[in-house]
C-alpha positions in Angstrom: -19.2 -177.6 -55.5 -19.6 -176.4 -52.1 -17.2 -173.9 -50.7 -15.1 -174.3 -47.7 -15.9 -172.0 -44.8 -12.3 -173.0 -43.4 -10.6 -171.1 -46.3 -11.4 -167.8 -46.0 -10.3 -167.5 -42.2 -6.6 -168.7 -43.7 -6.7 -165.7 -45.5 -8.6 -163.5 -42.7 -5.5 -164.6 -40.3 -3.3 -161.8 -42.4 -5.8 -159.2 -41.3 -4.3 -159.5 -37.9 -0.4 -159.5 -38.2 1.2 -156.8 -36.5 1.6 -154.3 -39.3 5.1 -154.6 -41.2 7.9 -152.8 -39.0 8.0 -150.0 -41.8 4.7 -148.8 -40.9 5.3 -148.0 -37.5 6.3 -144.8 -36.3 9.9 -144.5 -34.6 10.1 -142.7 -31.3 14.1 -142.7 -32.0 13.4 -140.4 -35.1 12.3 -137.5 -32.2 16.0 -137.9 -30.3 17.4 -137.1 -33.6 19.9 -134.2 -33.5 18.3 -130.9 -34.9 21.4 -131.1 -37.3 19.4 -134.1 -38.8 16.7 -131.4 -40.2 16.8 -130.4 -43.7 18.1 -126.7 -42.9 19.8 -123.2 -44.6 22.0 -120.6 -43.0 19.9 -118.3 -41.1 19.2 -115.0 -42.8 20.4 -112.1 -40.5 19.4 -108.3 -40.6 20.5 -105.7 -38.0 17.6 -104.1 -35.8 18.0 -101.1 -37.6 17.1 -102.7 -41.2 13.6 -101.8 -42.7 11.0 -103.8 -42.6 11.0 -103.4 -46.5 14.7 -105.0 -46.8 13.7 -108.0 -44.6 10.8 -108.7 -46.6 12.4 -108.3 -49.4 15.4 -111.0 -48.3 12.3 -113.4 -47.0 10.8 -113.1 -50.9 13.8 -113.5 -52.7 15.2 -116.6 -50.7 11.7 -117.6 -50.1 11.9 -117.8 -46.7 9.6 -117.1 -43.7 11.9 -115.2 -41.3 14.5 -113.2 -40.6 16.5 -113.3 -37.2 17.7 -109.8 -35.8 21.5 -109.9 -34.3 23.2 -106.9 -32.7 25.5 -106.2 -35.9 23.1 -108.0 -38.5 26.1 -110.5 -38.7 25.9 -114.8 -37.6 28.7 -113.7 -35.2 26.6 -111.5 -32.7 24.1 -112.5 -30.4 20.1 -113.5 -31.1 17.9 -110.1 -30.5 14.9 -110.4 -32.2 13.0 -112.5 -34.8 10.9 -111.2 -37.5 7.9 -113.4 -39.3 5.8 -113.5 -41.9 3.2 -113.4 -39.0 4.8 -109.8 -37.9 4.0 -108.4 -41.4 0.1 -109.3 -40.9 -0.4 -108.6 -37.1 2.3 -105.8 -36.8 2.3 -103.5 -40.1 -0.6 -104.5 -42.5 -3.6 -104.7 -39.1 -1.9 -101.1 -37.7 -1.7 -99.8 -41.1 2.3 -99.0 -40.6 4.7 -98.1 -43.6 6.9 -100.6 -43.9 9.2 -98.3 -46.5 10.5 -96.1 -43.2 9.8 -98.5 -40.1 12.9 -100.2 -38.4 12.7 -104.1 -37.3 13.1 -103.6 -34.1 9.2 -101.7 -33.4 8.0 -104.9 -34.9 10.3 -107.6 -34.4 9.7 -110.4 -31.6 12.7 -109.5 -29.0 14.4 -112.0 -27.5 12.3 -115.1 -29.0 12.6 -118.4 -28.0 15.5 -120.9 -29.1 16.7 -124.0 -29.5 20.2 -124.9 -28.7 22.3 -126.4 -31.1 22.6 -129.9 -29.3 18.4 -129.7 -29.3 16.3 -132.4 -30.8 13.6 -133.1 -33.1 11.3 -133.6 -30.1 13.1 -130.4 -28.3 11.4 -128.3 -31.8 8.0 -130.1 -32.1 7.5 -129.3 -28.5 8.2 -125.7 -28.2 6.5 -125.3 -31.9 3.4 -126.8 -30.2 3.2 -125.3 -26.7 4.4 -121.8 -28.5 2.4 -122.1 -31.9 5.6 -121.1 -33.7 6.3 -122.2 -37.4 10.1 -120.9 -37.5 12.4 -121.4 -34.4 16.1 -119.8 -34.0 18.3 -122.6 -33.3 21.4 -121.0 -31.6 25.4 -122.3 -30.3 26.8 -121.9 -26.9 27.6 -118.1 -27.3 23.8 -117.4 -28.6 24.9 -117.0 -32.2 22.0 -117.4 -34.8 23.0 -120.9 -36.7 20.1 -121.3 -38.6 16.5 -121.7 -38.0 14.1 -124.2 -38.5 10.6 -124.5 -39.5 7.6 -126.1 -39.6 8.0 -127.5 -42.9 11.8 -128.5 -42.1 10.2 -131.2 -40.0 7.6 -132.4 -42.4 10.2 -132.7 -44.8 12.1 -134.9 -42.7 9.5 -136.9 -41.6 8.3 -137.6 -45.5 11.8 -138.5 -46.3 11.9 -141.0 -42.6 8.6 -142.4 -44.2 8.4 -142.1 -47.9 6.1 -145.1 -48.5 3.6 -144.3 -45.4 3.1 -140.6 -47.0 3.9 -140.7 -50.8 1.7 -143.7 -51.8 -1.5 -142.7 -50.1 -4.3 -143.0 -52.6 -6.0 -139.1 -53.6 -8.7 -138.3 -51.8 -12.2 -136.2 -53.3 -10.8 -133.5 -51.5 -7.6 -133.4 -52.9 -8.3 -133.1 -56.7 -9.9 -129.6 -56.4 -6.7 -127.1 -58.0 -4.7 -125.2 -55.9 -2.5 -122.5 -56.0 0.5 -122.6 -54.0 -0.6 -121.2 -51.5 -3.7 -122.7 -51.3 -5.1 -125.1 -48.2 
């Protein structure tokens, strides 16, 4: 029996459908509010703190910042930020001691913000142009109200897309053993 050169384009003609709606990426997911975001209250320290007690808050909520208001309260205005980054290019490169040194001689003063009624879009483009991984997002009367991060945005976008991201096949690369830090 001879086969049919016909019947394999009926089943090439799948191979260019416009992918299922699913698959594409919605624009409308970057106008999202930033209240959207999978978020926590911001933790605040007064400039005054040690550099020990705010690293000690970011390890034991396992957080990557701290924001800096004038009374160390959510009900003050925004002053500083201090990262994870700070510790490396602020204390551990100058070889400071981080048991007697305030926030505010490392701390990022006056960092930049996102406003409360931001978006998605409003984040990933500051965190972009800036290279940030944690921005403040603030109310009307500059009030810390929590912060987002990086990985707040990848969270959201796995949950937006759950099929797209958690049924990708492992790659080589992927099966070597990591730690939890490890990349």
């Amino acid at each position: 029996m001879i086969d049919d050169p016909t019947d394999d384009l009926d089943q090439d003609e799948s191979y260019f459908d416009p992918p299922p709606r699913h698959a594409r990426f919605d624009a409308g997911l970057l106008r999202e509010s930033l209240r959207g975001l999978p978020h926590r209250p911001a933790l605040v320290l007064r400039a005054s703190d040690s550099v020990t007690d705010a690293v000690r808050l970011m390890q034991r909520e396992h957080r990557g910042c701290v924001v800096i208001t004038e009374d160390g309260t959510n009900a003050s205005r925004l002053i500083g930020i201090f990262t994870e980054r700070d510790v490396l290019l602020r204390i551990v490169d100058r070889g400071k001691n981080p048991a007697t040194l305030p926030l505010d001689g490392v701390m990022t003063a006056d960092p930049e913000v996102l406003a409360l009624s931001g978006t998605i879009a409003h984040a990933l483009n500051k965190m972009s142009i800036g290279g940030f991984r944690h921005l403040p997002v603030v109310d009307e009367a500059h009030h810390p109200v929590f912060v987002i991060s990086v990985q707040d945005i990848v969270e959201f976008l796995v949950e937006a897309f759950p099929r797209e991201v958690l049924t990708l096949s492992v790659d080589a690369s992927a099966q070597l053993p990591r730690g939890r830090y490890g990349a």
